[in-house]
DOBA-262268 format. One record per residue (C-alpha): residue number from 1; residue in three letters; chain; x, y, z. Coordinates in nm, 4 decimals, padded with zeros to 6 digits. Each point is the difference from the previous one (the first is absolute). Example, Ala and Ser with C-alpha at 12.3 -4.5 7.8 and 13.67 -1.06 7.14 Angstrom:
1 | Ala | A | 01.2300 | -00.4500 | 00.7800
2 | Ser | A | 00.1370 | 00.3440 | -00.0660
END
This chain:
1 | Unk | A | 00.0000 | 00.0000 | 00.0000
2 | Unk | A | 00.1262 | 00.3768 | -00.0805
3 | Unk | A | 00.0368 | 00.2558 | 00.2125
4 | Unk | A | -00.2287 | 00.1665 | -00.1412
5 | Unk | A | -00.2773 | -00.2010 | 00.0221
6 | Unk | A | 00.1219 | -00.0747 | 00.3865
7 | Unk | A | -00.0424 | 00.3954 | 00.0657
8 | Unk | A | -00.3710 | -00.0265 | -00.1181
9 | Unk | A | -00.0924 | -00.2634 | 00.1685
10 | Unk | A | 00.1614 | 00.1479 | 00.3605
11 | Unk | A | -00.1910 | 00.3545 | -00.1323
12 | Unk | A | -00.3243 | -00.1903 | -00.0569
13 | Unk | A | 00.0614 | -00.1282 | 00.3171
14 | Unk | A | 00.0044 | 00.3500 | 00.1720
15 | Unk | A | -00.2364 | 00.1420 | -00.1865
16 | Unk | A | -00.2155 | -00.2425 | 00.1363
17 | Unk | A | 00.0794 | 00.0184 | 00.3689
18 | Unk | A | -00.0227 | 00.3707 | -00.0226
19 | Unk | A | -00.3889 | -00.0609 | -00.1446
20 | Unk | A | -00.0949 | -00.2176 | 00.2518
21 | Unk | A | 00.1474 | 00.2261 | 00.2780
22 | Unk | A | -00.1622 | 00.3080 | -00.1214
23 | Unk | A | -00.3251 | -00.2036 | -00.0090
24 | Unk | A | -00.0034 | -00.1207 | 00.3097
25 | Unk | A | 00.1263 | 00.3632 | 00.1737
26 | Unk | A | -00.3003 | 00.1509 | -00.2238
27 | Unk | A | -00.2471 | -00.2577 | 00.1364
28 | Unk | A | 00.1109 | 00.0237 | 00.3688
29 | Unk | A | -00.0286 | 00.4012 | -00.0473
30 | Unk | A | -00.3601 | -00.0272 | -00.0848
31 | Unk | A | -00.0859 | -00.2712 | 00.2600
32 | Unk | A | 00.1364 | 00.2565 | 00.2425
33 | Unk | A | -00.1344 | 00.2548 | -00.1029
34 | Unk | A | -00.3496 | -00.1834 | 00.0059
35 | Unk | A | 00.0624 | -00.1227 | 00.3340
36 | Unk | A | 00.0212 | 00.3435 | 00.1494
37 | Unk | A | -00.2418 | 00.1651 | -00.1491
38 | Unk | A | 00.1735 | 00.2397 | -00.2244
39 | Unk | A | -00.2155 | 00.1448 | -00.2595
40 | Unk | A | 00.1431 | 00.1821 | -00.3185
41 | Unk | A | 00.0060 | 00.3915 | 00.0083
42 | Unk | A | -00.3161 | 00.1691 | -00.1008
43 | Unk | A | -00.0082 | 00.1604 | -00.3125
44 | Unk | A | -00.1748 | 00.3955 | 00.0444
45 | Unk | A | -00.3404 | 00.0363 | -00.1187
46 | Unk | A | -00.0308 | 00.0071 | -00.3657
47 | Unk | A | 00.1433 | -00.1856 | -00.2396
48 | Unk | A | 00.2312 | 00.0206 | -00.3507
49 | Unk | A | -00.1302 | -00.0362 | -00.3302
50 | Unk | A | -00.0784 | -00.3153 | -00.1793
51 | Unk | A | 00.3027 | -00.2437 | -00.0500
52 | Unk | A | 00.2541 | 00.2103 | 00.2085
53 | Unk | A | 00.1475 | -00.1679 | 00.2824
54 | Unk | A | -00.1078 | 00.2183 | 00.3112
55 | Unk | A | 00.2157 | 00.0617 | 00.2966
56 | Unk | A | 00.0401 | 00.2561 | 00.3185
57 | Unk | A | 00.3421 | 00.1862 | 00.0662
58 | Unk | A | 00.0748 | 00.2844 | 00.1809
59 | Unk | A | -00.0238 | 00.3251 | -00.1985
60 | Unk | A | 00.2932 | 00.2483 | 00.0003
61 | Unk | A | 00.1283 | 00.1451 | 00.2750
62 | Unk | A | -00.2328 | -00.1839 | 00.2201
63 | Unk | A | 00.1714 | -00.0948 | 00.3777
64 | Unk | A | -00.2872 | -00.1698 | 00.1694
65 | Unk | A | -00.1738 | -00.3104 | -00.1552
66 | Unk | A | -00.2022 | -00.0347 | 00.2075
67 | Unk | A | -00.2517 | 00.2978 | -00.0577
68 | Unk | A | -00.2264 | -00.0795 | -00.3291
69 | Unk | A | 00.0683 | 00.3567 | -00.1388
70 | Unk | A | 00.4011 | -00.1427 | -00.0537
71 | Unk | A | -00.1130 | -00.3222 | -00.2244
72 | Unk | A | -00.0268 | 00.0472 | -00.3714
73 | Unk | A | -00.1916 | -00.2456 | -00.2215
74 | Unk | A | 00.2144 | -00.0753 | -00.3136
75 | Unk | A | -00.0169 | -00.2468 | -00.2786
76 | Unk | A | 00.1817 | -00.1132 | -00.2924
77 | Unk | A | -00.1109 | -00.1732 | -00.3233
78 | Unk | A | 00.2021 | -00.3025 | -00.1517
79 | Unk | A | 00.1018 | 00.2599 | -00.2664
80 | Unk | A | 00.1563 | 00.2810 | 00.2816
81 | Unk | A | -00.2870 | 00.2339 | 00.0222
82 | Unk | A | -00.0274 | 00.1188 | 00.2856
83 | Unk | A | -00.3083 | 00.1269 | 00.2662
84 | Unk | A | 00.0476 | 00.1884 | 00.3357
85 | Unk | A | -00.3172 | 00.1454 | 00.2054
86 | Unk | A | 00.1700 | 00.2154 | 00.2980
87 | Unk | A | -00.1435 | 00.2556 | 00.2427
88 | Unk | A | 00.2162 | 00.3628 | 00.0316
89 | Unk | A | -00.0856 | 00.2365 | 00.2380
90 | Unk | A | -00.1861 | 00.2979 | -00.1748
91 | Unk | A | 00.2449 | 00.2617 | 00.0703
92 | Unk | A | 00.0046 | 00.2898 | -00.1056
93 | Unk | A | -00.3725 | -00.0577 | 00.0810
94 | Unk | A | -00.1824 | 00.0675 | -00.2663
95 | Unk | A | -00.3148 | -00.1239 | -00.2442
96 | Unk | A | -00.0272 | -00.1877 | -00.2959
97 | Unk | A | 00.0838 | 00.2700 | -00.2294
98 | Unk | A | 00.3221 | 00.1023 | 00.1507
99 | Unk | A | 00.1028 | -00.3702 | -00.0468
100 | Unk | A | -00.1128 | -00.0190 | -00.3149
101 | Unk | A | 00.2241 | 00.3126 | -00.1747
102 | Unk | A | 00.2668 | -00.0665 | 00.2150
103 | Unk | A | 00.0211 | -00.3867 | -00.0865
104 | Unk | A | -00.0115 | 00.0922 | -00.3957
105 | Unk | A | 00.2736 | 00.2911 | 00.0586
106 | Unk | A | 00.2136 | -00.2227 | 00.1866
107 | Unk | A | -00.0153 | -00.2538 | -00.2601
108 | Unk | A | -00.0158 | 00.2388 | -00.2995
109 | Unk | A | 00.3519 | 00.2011 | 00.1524
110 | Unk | A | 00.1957 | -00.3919 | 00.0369
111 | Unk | A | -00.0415 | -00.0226 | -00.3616
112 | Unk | A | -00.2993 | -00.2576 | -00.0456
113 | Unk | A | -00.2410 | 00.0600 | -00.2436
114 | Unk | A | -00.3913 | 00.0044 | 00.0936
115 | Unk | A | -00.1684 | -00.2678 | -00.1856
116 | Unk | A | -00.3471 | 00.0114 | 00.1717
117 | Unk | A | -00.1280 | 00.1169 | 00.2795
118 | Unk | A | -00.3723 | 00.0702 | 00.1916
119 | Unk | A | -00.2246 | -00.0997 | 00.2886
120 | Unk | A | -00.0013 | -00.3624 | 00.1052
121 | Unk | A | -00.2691 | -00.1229 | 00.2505
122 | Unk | A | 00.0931 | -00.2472 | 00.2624
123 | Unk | A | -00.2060 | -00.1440 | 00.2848
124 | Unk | A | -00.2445 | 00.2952 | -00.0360
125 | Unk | A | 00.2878 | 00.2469 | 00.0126
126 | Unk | A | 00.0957 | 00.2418 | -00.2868
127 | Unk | A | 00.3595 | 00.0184 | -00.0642
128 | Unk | A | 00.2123 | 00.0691 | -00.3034
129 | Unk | A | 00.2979 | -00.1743 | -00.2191
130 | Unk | A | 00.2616 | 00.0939 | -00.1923
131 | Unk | A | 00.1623 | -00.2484 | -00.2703
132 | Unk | A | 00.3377 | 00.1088 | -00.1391
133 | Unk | A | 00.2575 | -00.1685 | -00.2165
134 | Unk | A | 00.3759 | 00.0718 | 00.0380
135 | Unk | A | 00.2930 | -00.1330 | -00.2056
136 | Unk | A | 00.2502 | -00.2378 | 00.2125
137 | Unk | A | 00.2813 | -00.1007 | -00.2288
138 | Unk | A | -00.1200 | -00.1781 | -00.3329
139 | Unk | A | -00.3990 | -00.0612 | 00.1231
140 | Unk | A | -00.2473 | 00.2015 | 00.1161
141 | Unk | A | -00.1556 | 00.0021 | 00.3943
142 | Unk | A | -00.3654 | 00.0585 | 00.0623
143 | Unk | A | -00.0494 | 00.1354 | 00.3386
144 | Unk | A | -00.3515 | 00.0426 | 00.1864
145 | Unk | A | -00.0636 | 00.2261 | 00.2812
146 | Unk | A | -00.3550 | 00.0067 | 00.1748
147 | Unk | A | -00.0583 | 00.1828 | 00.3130
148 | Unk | A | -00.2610 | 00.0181 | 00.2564
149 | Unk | A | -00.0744 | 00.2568 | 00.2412
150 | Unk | A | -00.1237 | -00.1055 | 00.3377
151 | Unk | A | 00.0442 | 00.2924 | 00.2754
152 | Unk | A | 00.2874 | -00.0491 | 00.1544
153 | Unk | A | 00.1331 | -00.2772 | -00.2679
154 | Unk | A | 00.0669 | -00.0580 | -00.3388
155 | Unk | A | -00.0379 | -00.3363 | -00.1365
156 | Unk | A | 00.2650 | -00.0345 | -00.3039
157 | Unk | A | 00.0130 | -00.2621 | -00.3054
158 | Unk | A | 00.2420 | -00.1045 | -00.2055
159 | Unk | A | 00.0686 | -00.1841 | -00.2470
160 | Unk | A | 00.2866 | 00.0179 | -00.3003
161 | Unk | A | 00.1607 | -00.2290 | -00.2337
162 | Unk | A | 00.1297 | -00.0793 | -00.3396
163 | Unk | A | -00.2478 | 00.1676 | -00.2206
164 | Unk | A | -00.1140 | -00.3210 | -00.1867
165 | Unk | A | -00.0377 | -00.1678 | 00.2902
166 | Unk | A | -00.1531 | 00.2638 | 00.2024
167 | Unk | A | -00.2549 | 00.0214 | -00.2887
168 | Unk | A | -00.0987 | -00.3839 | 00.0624
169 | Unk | A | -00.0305 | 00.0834 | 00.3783
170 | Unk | A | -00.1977 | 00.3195 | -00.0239
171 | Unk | A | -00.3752 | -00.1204 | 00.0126
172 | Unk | A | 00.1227 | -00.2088 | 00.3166
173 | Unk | A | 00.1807 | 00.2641 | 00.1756
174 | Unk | A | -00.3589 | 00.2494 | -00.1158
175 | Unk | A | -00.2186 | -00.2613 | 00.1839
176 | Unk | A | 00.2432 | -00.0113 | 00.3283
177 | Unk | A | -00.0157 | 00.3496 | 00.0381
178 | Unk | A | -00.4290 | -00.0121 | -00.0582
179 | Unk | A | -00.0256 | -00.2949 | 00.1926
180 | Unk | A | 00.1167 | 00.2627 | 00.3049
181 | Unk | A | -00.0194 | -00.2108 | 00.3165
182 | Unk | A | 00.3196 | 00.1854 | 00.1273
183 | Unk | A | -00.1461 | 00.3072 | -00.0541
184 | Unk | A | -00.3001 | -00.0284 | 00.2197
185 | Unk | A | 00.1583 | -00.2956 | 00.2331
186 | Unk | A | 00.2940 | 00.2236 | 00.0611
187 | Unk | A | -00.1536 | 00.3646 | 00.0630
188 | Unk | A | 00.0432 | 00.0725 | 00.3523
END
């Protein structure tokens, strides 16, 4: 027998043991985890458009998980759009028009380009979106910013991808926003 051969039968070998290790450490972690009760993390109210995978991370600059008003619901489709709902605290307080020039000047001054724009409804709430393509190397980004104004909160959405892709996604990421649970489940 060659050497050769030898080596792939020792690295068969390993590869195995290393399998059955890693399936037996997996199993006893959910047995465990079973046995005392653990439960996975909640996700926040709301969820992400059709066919994104939905999870809940901490949104920027956020130091205390614990309070509801730190967690960010975010999702991501198999082709890298992505979705985040977050909560900002409305300061300088001010209405829904304020938001709505300053969010399109804001935009308009970092150089994207205002592809639509208007009122979107959302759990019986009136807000408004802004849709904006910008050019990232060789392709084209979409970028969607809707806004919400709730007192002493905004809600924010976003989504942006590739612009193909984005363009797939965009009746799914439409209906997330309607749909609106974490607008009303979230307004404090």
């Amino acid at each position: 027998m060659s050497a050769t051969m030898q080596d792939r039968r020792i690295t068969r070998r390993v590869n195995r043991r290393i399998t059955h290790c890693v399936r037996a450490l997996a199993g006893a972690a959910v047995a465990a985890m079973l046995l005392s009760g653990c439960t996975p993390p909640k996700l926040p109210r709301g969820e992400g458009p059709g066919g994104f995978g939905t999870y809940e991370a901490l949104q920027d600059g956020a130091k205390d998980s614990a309070k509801d008003s730190a967690r960010a619901l975010q999702a991501v489709s198999a082709d890298r759009v992505v979705y985040q709902v977050k909560r900002l605290e409305n300061k300088p307080f001010a209405d829904q028009a304020f938001w709505q020039v300053a969010l399109k000047e804001r935009l308009a001054k970092a150089g994207y380009v205002v592809t639509g724009e208007g009122p979107i409804e959302s759990g019986g709430k009136t807000g408004y979106y802004v849709e904006t393509t910008a050019p990232r190397g060789p392709t084209d980004y979409m970028y969607l910013v809707a806004l919400f104004v709730q007192d002493k909160q905004l809600v924010v959405v976003e989504s942006a991808g590739e612009l193909a892709a984005y363009k797939a996604r965009r009746d799914a990421v439409f209906a997330a926003i309607k749909a609106g649970s974490f607008v009303e489940a979230q307004a404090r």
